[in-house]
C-alpha positions as CSV (number, residue, x, y, z in Angstrom):
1,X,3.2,-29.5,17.8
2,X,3.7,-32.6,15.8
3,X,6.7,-32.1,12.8
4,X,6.0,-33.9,9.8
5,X,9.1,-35.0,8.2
6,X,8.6,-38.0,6.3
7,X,7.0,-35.6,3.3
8,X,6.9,-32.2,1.4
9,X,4.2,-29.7,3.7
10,X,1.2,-28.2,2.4
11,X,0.3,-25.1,0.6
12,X,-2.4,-23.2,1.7
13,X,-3.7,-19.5,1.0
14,X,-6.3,-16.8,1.9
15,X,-7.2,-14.7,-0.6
16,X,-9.5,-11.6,-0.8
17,X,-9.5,-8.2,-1.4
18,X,-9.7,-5.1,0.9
19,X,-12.0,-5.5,4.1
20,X,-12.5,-8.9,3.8
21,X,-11.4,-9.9,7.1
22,X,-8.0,-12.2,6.2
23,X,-6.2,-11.6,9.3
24,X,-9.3,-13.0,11.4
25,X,-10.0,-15.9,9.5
26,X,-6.2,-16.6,9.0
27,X,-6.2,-16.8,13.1
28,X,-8.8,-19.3,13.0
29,X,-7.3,-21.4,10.2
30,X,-4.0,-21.4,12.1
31,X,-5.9,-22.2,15.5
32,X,-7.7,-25.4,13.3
33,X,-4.1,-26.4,12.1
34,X,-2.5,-26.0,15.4
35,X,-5.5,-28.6,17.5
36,X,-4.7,-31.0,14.6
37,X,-1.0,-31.4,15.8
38,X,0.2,-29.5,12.5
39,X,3.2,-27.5,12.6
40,X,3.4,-24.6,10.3
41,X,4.8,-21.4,9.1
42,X,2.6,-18.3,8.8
43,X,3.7,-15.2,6.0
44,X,2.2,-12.9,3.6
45,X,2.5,-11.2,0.5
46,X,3.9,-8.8,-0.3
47,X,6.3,-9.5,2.1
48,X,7.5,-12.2,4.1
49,X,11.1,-11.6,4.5
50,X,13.3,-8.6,5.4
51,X,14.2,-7.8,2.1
52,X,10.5,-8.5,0.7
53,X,8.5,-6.4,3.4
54,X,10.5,-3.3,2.3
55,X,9.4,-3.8,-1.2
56,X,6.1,-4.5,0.5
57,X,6.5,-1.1,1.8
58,X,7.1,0.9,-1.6
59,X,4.4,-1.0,-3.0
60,X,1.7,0.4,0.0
61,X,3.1,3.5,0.0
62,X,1.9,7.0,-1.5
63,X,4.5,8.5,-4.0
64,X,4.6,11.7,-5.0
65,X,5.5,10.4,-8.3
66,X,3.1,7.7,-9.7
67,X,3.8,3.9,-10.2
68,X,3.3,2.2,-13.7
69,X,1.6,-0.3,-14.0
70,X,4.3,-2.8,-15.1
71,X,6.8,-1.5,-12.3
72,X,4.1,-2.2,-9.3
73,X,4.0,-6.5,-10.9
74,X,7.9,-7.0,-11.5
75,X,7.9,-5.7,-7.7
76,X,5.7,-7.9,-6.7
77,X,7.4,-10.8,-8.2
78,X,11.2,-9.6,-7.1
79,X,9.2,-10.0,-3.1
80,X,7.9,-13.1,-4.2
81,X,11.0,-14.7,-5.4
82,X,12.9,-13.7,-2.4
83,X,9.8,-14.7,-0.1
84,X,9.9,-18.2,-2.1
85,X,13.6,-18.8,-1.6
86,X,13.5,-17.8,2.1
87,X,10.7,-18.8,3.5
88,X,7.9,-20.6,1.4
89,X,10.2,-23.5,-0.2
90,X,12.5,-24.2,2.9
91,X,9.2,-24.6,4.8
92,X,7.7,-26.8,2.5
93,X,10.8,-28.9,1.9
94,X,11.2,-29.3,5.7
95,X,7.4,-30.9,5.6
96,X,5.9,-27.9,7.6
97,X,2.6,-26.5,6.2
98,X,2.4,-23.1,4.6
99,X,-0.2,-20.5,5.5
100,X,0.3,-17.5,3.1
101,X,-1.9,-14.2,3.2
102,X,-2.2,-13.9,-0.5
103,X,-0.1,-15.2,-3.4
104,X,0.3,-15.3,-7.0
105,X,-3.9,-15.2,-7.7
106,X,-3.8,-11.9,-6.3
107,X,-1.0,-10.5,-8.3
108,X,-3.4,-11.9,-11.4
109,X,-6.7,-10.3,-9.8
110,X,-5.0,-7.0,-9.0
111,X,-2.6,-6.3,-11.6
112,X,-4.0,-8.5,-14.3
113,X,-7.8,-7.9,-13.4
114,X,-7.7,-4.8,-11.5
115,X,-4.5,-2.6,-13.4
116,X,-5.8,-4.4,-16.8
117,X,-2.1,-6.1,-17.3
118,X,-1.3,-8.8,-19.8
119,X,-2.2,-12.5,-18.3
120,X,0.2,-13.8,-20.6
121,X,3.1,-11.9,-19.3
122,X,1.6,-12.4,-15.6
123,X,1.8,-15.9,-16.6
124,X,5.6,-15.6,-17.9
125,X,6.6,-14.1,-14.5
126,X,5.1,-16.9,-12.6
127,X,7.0,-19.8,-14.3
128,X,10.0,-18.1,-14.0
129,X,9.6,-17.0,-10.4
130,X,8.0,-20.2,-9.2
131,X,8.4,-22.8,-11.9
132,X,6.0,-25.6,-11.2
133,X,5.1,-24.3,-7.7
134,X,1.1,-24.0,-6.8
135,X,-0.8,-23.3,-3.4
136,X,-2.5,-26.6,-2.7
137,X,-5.9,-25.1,-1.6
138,X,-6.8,-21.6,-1.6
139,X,-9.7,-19.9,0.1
140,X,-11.1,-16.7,-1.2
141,X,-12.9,-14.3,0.7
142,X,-15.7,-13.5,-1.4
143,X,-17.2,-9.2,-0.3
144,X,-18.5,-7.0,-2.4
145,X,-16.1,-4.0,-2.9
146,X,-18.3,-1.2,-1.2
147,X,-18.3,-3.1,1.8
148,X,-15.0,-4.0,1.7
149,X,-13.7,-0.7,1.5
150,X,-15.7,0.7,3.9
151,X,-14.0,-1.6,6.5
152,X,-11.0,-0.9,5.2
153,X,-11.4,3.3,5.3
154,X,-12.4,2.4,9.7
155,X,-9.1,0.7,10.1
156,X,-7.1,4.2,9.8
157,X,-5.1,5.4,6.8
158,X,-5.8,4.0,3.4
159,X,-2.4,3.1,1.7
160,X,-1.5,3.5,-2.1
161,X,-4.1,0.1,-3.3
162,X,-6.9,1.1,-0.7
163,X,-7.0,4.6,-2.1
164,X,-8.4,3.0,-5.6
165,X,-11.7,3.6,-6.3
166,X,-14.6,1.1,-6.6
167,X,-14.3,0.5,-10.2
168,X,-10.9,-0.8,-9.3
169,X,-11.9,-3.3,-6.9
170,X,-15.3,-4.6,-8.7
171,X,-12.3,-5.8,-11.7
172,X,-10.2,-7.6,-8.6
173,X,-13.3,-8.9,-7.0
174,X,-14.3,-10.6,-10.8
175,X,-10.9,-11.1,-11.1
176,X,-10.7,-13.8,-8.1
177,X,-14.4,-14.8,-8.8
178,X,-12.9,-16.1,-12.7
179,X,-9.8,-18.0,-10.9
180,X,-11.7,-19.8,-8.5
181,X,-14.4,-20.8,-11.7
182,X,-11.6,-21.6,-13.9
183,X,-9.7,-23.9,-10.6
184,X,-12.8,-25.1,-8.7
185,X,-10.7,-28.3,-7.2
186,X,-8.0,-25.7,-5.6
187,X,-10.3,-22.5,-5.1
188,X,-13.3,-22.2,-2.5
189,X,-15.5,-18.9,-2.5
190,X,-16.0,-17.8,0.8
191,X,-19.1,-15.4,1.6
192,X,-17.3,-13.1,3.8
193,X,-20.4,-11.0,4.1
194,X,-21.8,-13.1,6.9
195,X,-21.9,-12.8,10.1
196,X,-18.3,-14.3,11.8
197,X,-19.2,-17.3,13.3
198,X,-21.3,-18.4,10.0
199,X,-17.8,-17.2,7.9
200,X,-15.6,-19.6,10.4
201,X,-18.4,-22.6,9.6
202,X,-17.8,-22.2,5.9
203,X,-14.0,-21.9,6.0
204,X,-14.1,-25.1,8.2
205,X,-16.4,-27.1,5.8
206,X,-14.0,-25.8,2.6
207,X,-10.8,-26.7,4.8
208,X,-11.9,-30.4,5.4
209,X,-13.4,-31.2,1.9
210,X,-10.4,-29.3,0.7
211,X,-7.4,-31.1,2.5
212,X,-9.3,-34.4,2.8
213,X,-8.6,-34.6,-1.5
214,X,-5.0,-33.8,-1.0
215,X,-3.8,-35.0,2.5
């Protein structure tokens, strides 16, 4: 692969909620990064690090006792900042492209959206976890809930955000839907109710007219 040193890497993330298919479309944007010479790093959230994948894990997890609200987002952000410091902003810095499975827009569509959280505090968090720090382009994956969790129940056991019931998930869904209205330059919607090959077609039409305004 090519290493691109001579300037700060890109951003880039997949956003969606359950069942939308991330982890096959994130194979195919890595596969369209990787014939382009592009050298990248690959990490998700929750998670990302050592440290940040066992929060991930408490987060996922079914407790006996249940998780407020405002304890599941500072969680998220104590991954994030750890994941930011260890992996995202090294990478970036060293010129490599990031490809992240989720970032902050979730943390606004399911806490904010979904748990009914205060955006302005979501938005406190984010400046003091990330300061001026933005994905470059982020593609959502657009499915509605029903579906989604449907797909989700056929992969095995449900963990503590896929046992939430449709309600739940219509808020994230409108959640994303509002971000990527409010930020059409960095958000692309992504029908990710179509058949595979037509979903790769779209994500490779929003990945060019998306990078070819910030490369």
């Amino acid at each position: 692969m090519k290493t691109v040193t001579n300037k700060r890497g890109l951003f880039l993330t997949l956003e969606g909620a359950e069942g939308v298919g991330k982890s096959t479309n994130i194979a195919f944007i890595t596969q369209y990064l990787e014939q382009r010479g592009i050298e990248y790093v690959l990490t998700r959230e929750p998670g990302g690090t050592q440290l940040a994948e066992r929060i991930r894990d408490l987060l996922l997890a079914v407790h006996e006792e249940s998780m407020s609200g405002l304890t599941e987002l500072l969680l998220v952000f104590a991954a994030r900042a750890q994941h930011l410091d260890k992996v995202i902003e090294p990478a970036l810095g060293a010129g490599k492209w990031v490809v992240c499975d989720r970032f902050t827009d979730a943390t606004f569509a399911y806490q904010g959206a979904g748990r009914g959280l205060s955006v302005e505090t979501i938005g406190q968090l984010q400046s003091l976890v990330q300061g001026e720090l933005r994905p470059d382009l982020t593609l959502i994956l657009d499915l509605d809930p029903e579906i989604g969790l449907e797909r989700a129940s056929n992969r095995g056991q449900l963990d503590r955000f896929e046992r939430e019931q449709q309600s739940f998930f219509r808020h994230v869904r409108q959640g994303y839907l509002d971000i990527a209205q409010a930020e059409p330059k960095r958000c692309k919607v992504i029908d990710a109710s179509k058949g595979l090959e037509e979903v790769k077609l779209d994500l490779l039409a929003a990945l060019e007219l998306g990078l070819s305004r910030i490369t």
